[in-house]
C-alpha positions as CSV (number, residue, x, y, z in Angstrom):
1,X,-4.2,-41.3,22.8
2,X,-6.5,-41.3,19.5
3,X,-6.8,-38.1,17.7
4,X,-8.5,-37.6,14.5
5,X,-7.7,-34.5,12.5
6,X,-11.3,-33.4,10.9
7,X,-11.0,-31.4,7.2
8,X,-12.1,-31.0,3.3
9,X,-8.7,-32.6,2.0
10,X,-8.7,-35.1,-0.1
11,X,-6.4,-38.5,0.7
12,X,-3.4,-37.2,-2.2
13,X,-3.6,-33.5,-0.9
14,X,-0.7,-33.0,1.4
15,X,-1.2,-30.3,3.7
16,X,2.4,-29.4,5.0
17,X,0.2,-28.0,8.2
18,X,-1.5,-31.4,8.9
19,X,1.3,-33.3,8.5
20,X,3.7,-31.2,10.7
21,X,0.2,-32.0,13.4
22,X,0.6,-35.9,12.3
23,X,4.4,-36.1,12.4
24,X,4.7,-34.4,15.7
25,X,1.9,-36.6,17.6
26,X,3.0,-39.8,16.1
27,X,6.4,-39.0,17.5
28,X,4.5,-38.5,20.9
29,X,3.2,-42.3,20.7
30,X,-0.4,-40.7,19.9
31,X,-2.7,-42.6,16.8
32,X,-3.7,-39.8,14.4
33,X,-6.6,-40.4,11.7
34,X,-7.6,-38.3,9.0
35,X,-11.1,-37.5,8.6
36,X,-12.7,-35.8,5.6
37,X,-15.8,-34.0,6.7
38,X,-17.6,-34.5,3.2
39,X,-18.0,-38.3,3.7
40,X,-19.2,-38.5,7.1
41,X,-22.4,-39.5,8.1
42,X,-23.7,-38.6,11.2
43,X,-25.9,-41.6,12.9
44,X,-28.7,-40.8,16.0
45,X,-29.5,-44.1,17.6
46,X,-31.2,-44.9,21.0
47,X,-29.9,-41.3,21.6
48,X,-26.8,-41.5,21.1
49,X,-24.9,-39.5,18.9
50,X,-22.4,-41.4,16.3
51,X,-20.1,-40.8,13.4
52,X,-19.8,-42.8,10.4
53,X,-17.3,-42.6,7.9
54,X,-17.3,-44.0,4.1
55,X,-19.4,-46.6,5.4
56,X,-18.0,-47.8,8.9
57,X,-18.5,-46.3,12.3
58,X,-15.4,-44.5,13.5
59,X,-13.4,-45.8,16.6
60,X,-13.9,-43.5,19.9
61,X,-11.6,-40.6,20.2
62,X,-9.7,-39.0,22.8
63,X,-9.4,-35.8,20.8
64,X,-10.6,-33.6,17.5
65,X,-8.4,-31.3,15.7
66,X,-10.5,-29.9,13.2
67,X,-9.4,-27.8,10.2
68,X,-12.5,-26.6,8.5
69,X,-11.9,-23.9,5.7
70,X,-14.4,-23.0,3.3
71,X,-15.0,-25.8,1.2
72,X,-18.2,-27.1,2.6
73,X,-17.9,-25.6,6.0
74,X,-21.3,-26.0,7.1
75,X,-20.8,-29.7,6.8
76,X,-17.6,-29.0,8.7
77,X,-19.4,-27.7,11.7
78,X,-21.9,-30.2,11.5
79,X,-19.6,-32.7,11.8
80,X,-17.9,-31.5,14.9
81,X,-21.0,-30.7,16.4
82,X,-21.3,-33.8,16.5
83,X,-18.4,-35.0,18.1
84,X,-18.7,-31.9,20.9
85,X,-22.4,-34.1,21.0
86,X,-20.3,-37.2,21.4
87,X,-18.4,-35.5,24.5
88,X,-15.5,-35.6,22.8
89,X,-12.1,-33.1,23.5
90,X,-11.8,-30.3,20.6
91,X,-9.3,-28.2,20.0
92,X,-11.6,-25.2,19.1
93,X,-15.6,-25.5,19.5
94,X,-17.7,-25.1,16.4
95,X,-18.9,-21.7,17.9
96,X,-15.6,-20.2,17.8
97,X,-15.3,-21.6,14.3
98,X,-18.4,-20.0,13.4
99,X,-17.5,-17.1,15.3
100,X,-14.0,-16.6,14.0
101,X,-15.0,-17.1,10.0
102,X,-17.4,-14.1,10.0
103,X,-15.8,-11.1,10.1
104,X,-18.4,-9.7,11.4
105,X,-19.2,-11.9,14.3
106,X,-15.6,-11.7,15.1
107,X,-15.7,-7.8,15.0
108,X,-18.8,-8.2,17.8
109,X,-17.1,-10.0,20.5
110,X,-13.8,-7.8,20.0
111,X,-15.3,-4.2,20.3
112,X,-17.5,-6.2,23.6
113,X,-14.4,-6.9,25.0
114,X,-12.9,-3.6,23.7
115,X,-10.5,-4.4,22.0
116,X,-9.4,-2.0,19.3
117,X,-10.2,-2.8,15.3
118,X,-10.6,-0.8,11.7
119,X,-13.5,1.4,11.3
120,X,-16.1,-1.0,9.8
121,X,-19.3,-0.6,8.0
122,X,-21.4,-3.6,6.8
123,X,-24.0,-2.1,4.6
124,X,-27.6,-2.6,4.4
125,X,-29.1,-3.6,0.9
126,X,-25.4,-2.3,-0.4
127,X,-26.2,1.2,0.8
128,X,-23.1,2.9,1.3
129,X,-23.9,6.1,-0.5
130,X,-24.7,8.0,2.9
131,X,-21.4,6.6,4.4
132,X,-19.3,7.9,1.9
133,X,-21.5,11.6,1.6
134,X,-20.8,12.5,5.5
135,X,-17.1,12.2,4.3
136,X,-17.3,14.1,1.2
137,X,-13.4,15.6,1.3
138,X,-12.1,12.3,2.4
139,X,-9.5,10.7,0.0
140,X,-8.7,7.9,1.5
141,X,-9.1,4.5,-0.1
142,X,-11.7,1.5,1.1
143,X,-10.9,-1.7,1.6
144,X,-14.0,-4.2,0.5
145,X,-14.0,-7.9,2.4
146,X,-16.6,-10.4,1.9
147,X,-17.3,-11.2,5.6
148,X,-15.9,-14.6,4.8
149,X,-12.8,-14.5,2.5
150,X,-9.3,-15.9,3.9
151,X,-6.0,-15.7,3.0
152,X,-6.5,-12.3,1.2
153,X,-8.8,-14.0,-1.1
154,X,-12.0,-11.7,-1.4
155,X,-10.2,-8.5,-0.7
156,X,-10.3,-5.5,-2.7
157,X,-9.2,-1.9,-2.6
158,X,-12.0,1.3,-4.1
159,X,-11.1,4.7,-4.2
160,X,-14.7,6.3,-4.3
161,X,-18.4,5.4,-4.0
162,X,-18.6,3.9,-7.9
163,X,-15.9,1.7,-7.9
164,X,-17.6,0.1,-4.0
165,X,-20.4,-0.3,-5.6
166,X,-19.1,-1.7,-9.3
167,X,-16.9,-3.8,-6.4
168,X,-20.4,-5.5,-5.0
169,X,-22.6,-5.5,-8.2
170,X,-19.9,-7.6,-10.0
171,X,-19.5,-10.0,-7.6
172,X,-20.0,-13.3,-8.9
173,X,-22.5,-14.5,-5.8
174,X,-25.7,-13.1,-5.4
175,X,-25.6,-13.9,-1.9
176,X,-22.3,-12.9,-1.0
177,X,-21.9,-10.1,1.8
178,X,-19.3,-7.4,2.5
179,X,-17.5,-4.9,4.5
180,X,-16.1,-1.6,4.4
181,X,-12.9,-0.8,6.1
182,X,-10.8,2.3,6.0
183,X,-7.4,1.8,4.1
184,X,-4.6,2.1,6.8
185,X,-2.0,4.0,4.9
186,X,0.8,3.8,8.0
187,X,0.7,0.0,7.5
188,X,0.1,-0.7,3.3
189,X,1.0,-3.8,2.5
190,X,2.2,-4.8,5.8
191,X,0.4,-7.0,9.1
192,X,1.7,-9.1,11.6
193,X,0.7,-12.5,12.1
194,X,1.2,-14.1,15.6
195,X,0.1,-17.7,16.4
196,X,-1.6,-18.1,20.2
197,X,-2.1,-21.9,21.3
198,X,-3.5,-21.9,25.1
199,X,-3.2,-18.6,25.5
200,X,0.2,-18.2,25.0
201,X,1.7,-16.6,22.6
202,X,4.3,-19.0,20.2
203,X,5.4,-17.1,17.5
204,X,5.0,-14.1,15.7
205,X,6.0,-13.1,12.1
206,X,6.0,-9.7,9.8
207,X,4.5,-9.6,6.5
208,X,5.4,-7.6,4.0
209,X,4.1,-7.6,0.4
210,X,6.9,-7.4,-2.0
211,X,5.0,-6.1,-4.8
212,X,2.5,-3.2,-5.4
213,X,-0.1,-5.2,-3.7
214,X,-1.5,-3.8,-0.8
215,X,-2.3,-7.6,1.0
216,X,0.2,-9.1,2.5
217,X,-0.3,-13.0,3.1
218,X,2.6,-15.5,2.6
219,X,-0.2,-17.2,0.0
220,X,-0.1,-14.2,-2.5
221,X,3.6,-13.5,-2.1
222,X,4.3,-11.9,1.0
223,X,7.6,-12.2,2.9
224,X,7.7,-12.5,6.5
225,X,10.5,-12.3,9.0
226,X,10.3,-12.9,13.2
227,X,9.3,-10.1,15.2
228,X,9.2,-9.1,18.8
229,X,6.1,-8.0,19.9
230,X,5.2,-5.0,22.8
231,X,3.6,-5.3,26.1
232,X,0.0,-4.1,24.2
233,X,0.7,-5.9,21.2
234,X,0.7,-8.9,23.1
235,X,-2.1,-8.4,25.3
236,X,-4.5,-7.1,22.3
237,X,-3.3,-10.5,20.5
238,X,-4.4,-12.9,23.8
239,X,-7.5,-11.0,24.4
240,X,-8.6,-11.2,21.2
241,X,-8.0,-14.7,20.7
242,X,-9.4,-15.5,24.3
243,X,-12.8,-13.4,23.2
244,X,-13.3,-15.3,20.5
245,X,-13.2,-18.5,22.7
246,X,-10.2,-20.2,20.4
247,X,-7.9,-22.0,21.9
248,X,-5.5,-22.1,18.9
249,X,-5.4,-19.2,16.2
250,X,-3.7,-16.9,14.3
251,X,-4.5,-13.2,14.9
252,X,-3.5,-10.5,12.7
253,X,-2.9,-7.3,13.3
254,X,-1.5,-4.1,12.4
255,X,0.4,-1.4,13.6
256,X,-1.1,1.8,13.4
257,X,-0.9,5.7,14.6
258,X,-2.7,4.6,16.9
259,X,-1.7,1.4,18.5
260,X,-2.4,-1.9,17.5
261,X,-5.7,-2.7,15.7
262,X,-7.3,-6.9,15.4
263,X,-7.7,-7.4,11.7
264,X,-9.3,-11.1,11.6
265,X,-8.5,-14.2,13.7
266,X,-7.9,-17.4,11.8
267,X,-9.3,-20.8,13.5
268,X,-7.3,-23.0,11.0
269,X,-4.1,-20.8,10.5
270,X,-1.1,-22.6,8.3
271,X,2.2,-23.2,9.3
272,X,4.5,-20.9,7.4
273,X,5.2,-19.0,10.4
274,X,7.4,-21.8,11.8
275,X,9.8,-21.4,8.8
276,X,10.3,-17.6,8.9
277,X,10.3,-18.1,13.0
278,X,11.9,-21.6,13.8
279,X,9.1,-22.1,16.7
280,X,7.8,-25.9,16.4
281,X,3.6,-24.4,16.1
282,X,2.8,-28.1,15.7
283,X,3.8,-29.6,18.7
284,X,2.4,-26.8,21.1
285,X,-0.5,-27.6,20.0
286,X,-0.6,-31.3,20.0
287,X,0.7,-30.6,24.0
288,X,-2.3,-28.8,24.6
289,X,-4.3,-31.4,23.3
290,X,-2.3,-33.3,25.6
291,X,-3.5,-31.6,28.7
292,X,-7.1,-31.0,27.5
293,X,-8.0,-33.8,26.1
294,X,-9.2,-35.5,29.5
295,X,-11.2,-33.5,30.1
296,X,-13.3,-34.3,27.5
297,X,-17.5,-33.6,28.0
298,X,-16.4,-30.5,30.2
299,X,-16.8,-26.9,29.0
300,X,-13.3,-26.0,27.8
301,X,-11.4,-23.1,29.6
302,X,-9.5,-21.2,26.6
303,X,-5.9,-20.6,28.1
304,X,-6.0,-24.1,29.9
């Protein structure tokens, strides 16, 4: 089988992720290609669809992994749009891509499905005055997320109405949008990370900042150690992924007073879980490429 992994790396920037994805389907006999995103070209001739890249048409493909993050994402999606055009297996669609990046999206299809999350407000024209007045005695902090940050980046904490809006006025895009989440004191500085491929459930990991910092990704610090999950933690972590329509993700969560509550759900999640968990991530999901990949030009069934 021919599988090209799809992202923004350049040629000499190891991803330990990728590789783990490349080492673990070479082993399996498959041909694995690297494709950056930012120099494909994307051909329409006598209708058909086509993908070139740095000059030469790229060979057919039984299956797409891709791993778009935030450097040039719309590209990113373009790009596999066109190989979803092509009729070609992916492991997640560019709509749950799309989906999955914007918190706010993401926050849509979860409370549809009812599925618990944070109180959020995403404020008109930066208006949050009237929020904060109808809880005048309230001291609890606020957590501010642009709608697209990832791995903690873009994530700050305010403890009244001035330092929100100092928060969004300094920002250093005009354009940029945010969020306003309650600060969960019960779980400061800790989440829990687990890592669904097919449906299923692989692994799943504690993360505990080990400084004063109230985020608690592996990427600023963070220490993480196995966990067991519950009956509900489980089923809030496969619904949510399932609602989303990804077929591979990581979905954090955190324990609160009052049960488990989605935090974001990552399409192109790293691998540092299978360190702290000893579960091999990489080649569960090569496996369900495996299995899905014939079925190529067929509307995917997350959970397949």
């Amino acid at each position: 089988m021919k599988i090209a992994i799809i992202t923004y790396a350049a040629d000499h920037f190891l991803m330990p992720h990728l590789e783990r994805l490349i080492e673990e389907a070479t082993i399996r006999g498959h041909e694995v290609m690297k494709v950056r995103y930012p120099e494909c070209s994307l051909l329409f001739k006598n209708n058909q669809p086509m993908v070139y890249y740095r000059g030469d048409e790229l060979p057919p493909f039984d299956a797409i992994i891709p791993w778009i993050i935030q450097g040039q994402f719309e590209l990113g999606i373009k790009v596999l749009r066109q190989f979803e055009a092509m009729g070609v297996f992916c492991l997640n669609s560019s709509q749950a891509f799309l989906d999955s990046v914007d918190k706010i999206r993401t926050y849509q299809h979860l409370v549809r499905h009812r599925i618990n999350i944070i109180d959020t407000l995403y404020p008109a024209d930066i208006d949050t005055e009237r929020h904060i007045s109808e809880h005048p005695n309230d001291t609890t902090p606020m957590i501010i997320k642009t709608i697209r940050g990832t791995r903690g980046r873009g994530v700050t904490m305010a403890l009244n109405q001035t330092e929100i809006e100092t928060i969004i006025e300094d920002s250093p895009h005009d354009n940029t949008e945010f969020l306003i989440q309650k600060f969960i004191k019960e779980s400061a500085g800790t989440d829990i990370r687990a890592y669904v491929v097919g449906g299923k459930i692989i692994a799943a990991m504690k993360r505990q900042s080990n400084t004063n910092d109230f985020r608690s990704n592996l990427s600023l610090g963070g220490q993480g150690t196995a966990v067991d999950l519950s009956r509900d933690e489980r089923t809030i972590v496969i619904r949510a992924a399932k609602s989303v329509g990804l077929n591979s993700a990581g979905v954090d969560f955190m324990r609160t007073n009052h049960g488990p509550v989605i935090i974001e759900l990552n399409a192109s999640a790293e691998f540092g879980i299978e360190q702290i968990t000893g579960r091999n991530i990489a080649i569960k999901i090569i496996e369900y490429v495996e299995r899905n990949a014939h079925r190529a030009g067929r509307k995917d069934k997350v959970g397949a």
